[in-house]
Each structure stands twice: as structure tokens, then as C-alpha cells.
N, C-alpha and C positions, 0 to 999 in steps of 0.2 A: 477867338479861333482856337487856341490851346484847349481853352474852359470847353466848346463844344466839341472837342476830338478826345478831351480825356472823358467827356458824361459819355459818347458814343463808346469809346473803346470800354468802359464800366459795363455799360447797356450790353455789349456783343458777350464779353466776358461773362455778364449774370447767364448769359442764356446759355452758354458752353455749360455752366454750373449747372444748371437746372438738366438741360440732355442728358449730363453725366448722372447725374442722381437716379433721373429717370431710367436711365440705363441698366444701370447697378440697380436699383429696386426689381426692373424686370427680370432680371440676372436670377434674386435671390428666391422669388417666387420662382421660377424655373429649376432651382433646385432643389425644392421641397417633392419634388418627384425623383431625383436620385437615388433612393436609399438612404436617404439618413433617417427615414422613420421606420424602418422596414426590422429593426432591433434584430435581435441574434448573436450579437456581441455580446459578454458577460459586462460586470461591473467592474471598471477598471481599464476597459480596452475602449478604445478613441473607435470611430465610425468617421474617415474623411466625409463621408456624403458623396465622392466623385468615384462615379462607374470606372474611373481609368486611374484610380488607383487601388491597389489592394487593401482590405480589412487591417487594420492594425492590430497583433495578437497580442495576449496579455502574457509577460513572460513569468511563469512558477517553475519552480523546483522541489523535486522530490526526490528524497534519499532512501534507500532499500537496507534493511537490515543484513545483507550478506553481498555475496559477489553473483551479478549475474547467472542466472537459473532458472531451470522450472517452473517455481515456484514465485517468480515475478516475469511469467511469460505474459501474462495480461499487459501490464504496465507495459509494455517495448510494446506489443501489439498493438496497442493502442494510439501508438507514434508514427509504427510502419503503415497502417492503415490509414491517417489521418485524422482519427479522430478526433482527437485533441485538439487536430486545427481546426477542424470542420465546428469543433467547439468554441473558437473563439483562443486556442491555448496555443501557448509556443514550452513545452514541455523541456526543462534539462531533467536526468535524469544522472545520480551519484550512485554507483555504487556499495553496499557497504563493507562490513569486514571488521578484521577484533579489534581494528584502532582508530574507528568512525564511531561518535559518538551519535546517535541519527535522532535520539531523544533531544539531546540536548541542541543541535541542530535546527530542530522545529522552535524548542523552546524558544528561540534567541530570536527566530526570526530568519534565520540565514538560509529555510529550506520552507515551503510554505508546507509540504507535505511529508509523511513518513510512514512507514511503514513497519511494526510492531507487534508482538503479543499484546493477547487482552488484557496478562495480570500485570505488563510493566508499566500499561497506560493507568492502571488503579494505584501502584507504587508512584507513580509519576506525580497520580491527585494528591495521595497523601502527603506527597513533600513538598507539597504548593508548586505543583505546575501542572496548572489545567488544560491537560491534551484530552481529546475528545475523538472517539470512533467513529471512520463516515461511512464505512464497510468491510465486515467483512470476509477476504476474498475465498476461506475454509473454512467448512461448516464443522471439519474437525482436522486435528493437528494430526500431521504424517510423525511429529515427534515422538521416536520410541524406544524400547531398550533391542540391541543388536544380541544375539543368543547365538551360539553354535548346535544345528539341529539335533544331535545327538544328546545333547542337554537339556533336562528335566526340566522343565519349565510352563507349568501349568497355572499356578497362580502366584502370586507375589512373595507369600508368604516362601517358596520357593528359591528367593533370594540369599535365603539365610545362608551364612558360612561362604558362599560365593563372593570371589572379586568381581567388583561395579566400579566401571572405568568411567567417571563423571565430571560435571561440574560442580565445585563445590557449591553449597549453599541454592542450585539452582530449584524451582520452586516444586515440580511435578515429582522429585526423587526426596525432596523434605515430606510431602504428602505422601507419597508410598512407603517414604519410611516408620512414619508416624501412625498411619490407618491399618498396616499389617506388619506392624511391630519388624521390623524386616534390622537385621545384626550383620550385616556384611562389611566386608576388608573394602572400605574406597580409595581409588588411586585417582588422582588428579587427571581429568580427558586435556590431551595436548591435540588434539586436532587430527591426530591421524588412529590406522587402524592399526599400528605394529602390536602394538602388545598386546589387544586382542586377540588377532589371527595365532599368536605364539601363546596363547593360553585357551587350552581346551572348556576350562573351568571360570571363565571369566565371561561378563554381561559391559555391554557398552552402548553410551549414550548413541542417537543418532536418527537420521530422519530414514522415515521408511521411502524417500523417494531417492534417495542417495547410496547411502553406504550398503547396502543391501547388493544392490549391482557393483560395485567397484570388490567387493572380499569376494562376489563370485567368478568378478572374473580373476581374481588372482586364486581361484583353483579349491576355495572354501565352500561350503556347505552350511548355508547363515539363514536365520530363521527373523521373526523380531514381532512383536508386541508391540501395540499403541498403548500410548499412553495414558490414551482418552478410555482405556481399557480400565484402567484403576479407578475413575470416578474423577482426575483432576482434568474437567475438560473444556481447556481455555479455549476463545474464539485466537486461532493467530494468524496471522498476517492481516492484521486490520490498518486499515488506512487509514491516518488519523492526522487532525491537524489543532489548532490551539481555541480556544473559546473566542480570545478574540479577534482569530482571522476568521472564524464563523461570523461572528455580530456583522465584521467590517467589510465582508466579501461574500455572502452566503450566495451570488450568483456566481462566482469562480467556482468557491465549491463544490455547488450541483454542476457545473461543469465539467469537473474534473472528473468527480465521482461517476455521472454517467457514458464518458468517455472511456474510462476504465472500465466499467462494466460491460461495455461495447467490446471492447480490448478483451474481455478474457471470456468473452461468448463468444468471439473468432479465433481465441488461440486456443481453445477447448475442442475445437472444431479440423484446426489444421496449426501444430506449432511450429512448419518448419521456416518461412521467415523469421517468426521471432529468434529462435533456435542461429538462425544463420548470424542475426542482430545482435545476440547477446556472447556469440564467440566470437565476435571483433572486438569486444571490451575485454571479455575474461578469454583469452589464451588457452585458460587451464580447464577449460569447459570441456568436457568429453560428450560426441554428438548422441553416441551411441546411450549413451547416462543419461544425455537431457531430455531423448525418449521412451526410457526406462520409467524418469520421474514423471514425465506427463504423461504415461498409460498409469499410475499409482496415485499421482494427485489427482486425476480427471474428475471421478467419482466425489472425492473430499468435498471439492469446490460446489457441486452440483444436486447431492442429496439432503439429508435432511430438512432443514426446512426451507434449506435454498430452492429443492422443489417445488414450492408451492410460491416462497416471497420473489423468489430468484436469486440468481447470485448477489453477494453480498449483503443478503438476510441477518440481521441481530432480533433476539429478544432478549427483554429484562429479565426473563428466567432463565436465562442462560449466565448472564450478568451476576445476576445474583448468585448462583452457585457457584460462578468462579469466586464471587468477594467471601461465599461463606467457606468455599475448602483455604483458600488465601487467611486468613481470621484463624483458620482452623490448625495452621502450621506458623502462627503468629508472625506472617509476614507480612500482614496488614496491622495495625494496633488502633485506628483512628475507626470512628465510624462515618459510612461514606452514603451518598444517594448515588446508586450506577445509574439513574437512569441519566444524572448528568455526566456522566463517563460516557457518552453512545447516542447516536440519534441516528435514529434511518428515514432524514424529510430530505435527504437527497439523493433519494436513491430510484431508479423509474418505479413507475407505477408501473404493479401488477394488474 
């Protein structure tokens, strides 16, 4: 009697086993219609499968060469609007500033993106660390010398005898000095305008989407030259990230990248979100300046051959002129292939 109550309870038990299996099988075909093939997710971000839970985003970080601006109004737009997420991306974004090192940041690992001129990413190859351009976001630099308009200033060689309130050693004032022999008194740039404004006879570093507006509202008459004027005409603010987060992630990266590009075809279009987004970070943001810089940058980001490729367009001949005037003011000494500095396969199709 035991022996036939313990094979029956066996017997009732296999078949509970067997419903359950059957159950569960039917369960897992019923889920291949959820969404878990329906992709959209980059490489790296999970896909639950279940309609009642949300996508899981992939979390990067990207660091900015300065303090919220202008000139990184794409990037935040690209957050407020969602595209990032929309991408698959859960976006932090740092700040930068003189004691953020944003190179070295990517280097390590600790920021997957950054944000850079074209000749520090070619300085960067030569000293063995292979960062790589995925766009970029100005087809020429607003970077240029500040002049007072009464001051003669027609060609470079016009520098002569004139204080140039600089960066030492910085790379576009080594070229100018070098290509039109240019003898002037340099003073160390500390970051602000005073000793400009208090020298009639004096030239000062600075962006044309910036300081131009802040000396006239303190009551100056300020004039300024690009830089791209002289022949040294780096691609800058390129987004760049490392060869081997390329190899390891190259669907993050077309993520990011056409996120971004989304980002500053809408802040090109209207920056005042971003504008409102980026004086909660920096304080020091003047609203009236931030659209000063985006009627001045608009144009930058959107001509040349951005025209035609779209924003954040590179060519190798652009590449290469920056590596030959770079060479040319021996700030390069190694010899480099740019076409492996830059790639534009993640950028939309035109």
C-alpha cells in the first residue's frame, strides 16, 4: 500500500512537472513577440523583452572643453529634447574649465566622449594616445585675435611692435608668428579682458562668439579677426572618442554622434532651452552673450562643407592641412596617417 501511494504520488508529481514545462515553453514563445527582436538598443544596453518595463539605456559620459556655452548648445539639446534617449543613451555631461583635463579623461576611460580641437587630437596621436574625431561640430573656428577698431589691422604682418595678450606656446599664434614673421611684445592671457580694454595698442586672444560682446558692453569699440584668416584652419570642437571604444562599441558611437547632430540641427534652429539648461550649471552664463554667440556660431557650424555633408562634415584635406601647418611650426615632429585621426561612418547619411 505505501509502495502504490508513493509510484501514484510519483505519477501525479511527473505530470505537475510536465504542465509546468509545458507552461513555461508556451510563456517563452509568447514572448518572442514582445520586443526583444524589434532592436533599437545600441551595443551595450540590455532589451527586458517585457512591454511593462522600460528600455534599459546605456550610461556615457562626455566632457566639454570649457564651462557651459554656445558653443556646446548642441550637446545639452540633444538631452532636453531626448535624443539621446530616444537613442538608446543615458547622457552625463562634465563640464570643462583650466583644471579639467578632458583629454586625458577620454584617455583613461573615465569619460567615453570629449570634446577637442583638431590639432590636440593629432598632439594626442603623437604621444601614443589614440583619440579619434566622430564630428565635427564647426566647419571653422570662432577662435580669433580681439583688436580695438581704431587700430590698424589689416593683415598680420601688422602685428609687428603691438602688444598680443596670449597663450604661451598656443598653436594658431606659433603659425602666425612664424608665416608672417610677426615681432611683437606677448603678455601672458590670464583669462580676462582688463588689460586689453586699458591698452589702446594691444591685440587679445579670444573667441568671436564671446569677448567681442562682453568689451562692448563695457562701453568699448572692438573689432576681431579669425583665425582661420591666417591659413591655420583647425576643425574645433570635434567630438572624439578613443580607437578602442570605437572597435568595442561602434553602435554607441553612431548613437551618440547622430544624437548630437539631431542636438545642434535643433539648437541652430531655436537655443533657448538649451540656453535656459546650461545657466543652471554655469551661473556665470550671460543670457544676453549666449545669444550674441549663437547668432555668430550659427553660420560656422552650417557652411562650408557642412553644406552639402551636413553638420559635422570632416575631410582628409582639411586633415592634412591642419597636420602640414602643425609640422610647419614643429609642433608635430613624428609623421602621422590623419586619416586614422577622423572617421565620418557615424555620421547620418546625406
Amino acid at each position: 500500500m505505501r509502495k502504490s501511494k508513493s509510484t501514484l504520488g510519483l505519477v501525479l508529481s511527473l505530470l505537475m512537472v510536465t504542465v509546468l514545462v509545458l507552461s513555461a515553453c508556451g510563456n517563452t514563445e509568447n514572448n518572442k513577440g514582445n520586443g526583444t527582436e524589434n532592436g533599437g538598443a545600441p551595443s551595450g544596453a540590455e532589451n527586458t523583452g517585457s512591454a511593462d518595463k522600460p528600455k534599459e539605456l546605456t550610461e556615457v559620459k562626455q566632457v566639454l572643453q570649457w564651462y557651459a556655452g554656445p558653443e556646446f548648445g548642441g550637446q545639452y539639446e540633444a538631452d532636453i529634447k531626448g535624443y539621446y534617449e530616444e537613442a538608446g543613451l543615458k547622457v552625463e555631461t562634465q563640464q570643462g574649465g583650466a583644471s579639467v583635463s578632458y583629454i586625458q579623461l577620454v584617455a583613461s576611460g573615465k569619460a567615453e566622449f570629449g570634446i577637442a580641437q583638431g590639432y590636440e587630437i593629432l598632439q594626442a596621436r603623437e604621444n601614443g594616445i589614440p583619440l579619434v574625431g566622430v564630428a565635427a561640430i564647426f566647419q571653422k573656428s570662432p577662435q580669433s585675435l580681439l583688436f580695438h577698431s581704431d587700430m590698424e589691422f589689416n593683415d598680420y604682418s601688422d602685428l609687428n611692435g603691438k602688444t598680443v595678450i596670449i597663450q604661451p606656446g598656443v598653436a594658431y599664434w606659433e603659425y602666425i608668428k612664424k608665416k608672417y614673421n610677426v615681432q611683437a611684445k606677448e603678455v601672458a592671457y590670464n583669462g580676462t579682458l582688463n588689460a586689453f580694454l586699458a591698452d589702446k595698442n594691444a591685440v587679445q586672444q579670444g573667441y568671436a562668439t564671446n569677448e567681442p560682446f562682453y568689451a562692448k558692453k563695457e562701453g568699448f569699440d572692438v573689432s576681431y579677426k579669425l583665425n582661420s584668416d591666417s591659413g591655420f584652419n583647425p576643425y574645433p570642437d570635434v567630438i572624439f572618442t578613443t580607437e578602442k571604444y570605437i572597435k568595442e562599441n561602434p553602435d554607441i558611437v553612431k548613437a551618440f554622434v547622430q544624437a548630437s547632430i539631431k542636438g545642434w540641427e535643433s539648437y541652430n534652429a531655436d537655443p533657448a532651452a538649451a540656453h535656459d539648461r546650461m545657466k543652471e550649471e554655469n551661473r556665470d552664463l550671460d543670457m544676453d552673450g549666449a545669444k550674441y554667440g549663437w547668432e555668430i556660431q550659427t553660420p560656422l557650424t552650417t557652411d562650408g562643407d557642412a553644406a552639402k555633408g551636413g553638420i559635422g562634415f570632416m575631410t582628409e584635406a582639411r586633415w592634412a592641412e591642419l597636420y602640414d601647418a602643425m609640422k610647419f611650426v614643429d609642433l608635430l615632429k613624428k609623421d602621422q596617417d590623419v586619416t586614422q585621426a577622423f572617421t565620418t561612418e557615424f555620421l547620418p547619411a546625406q
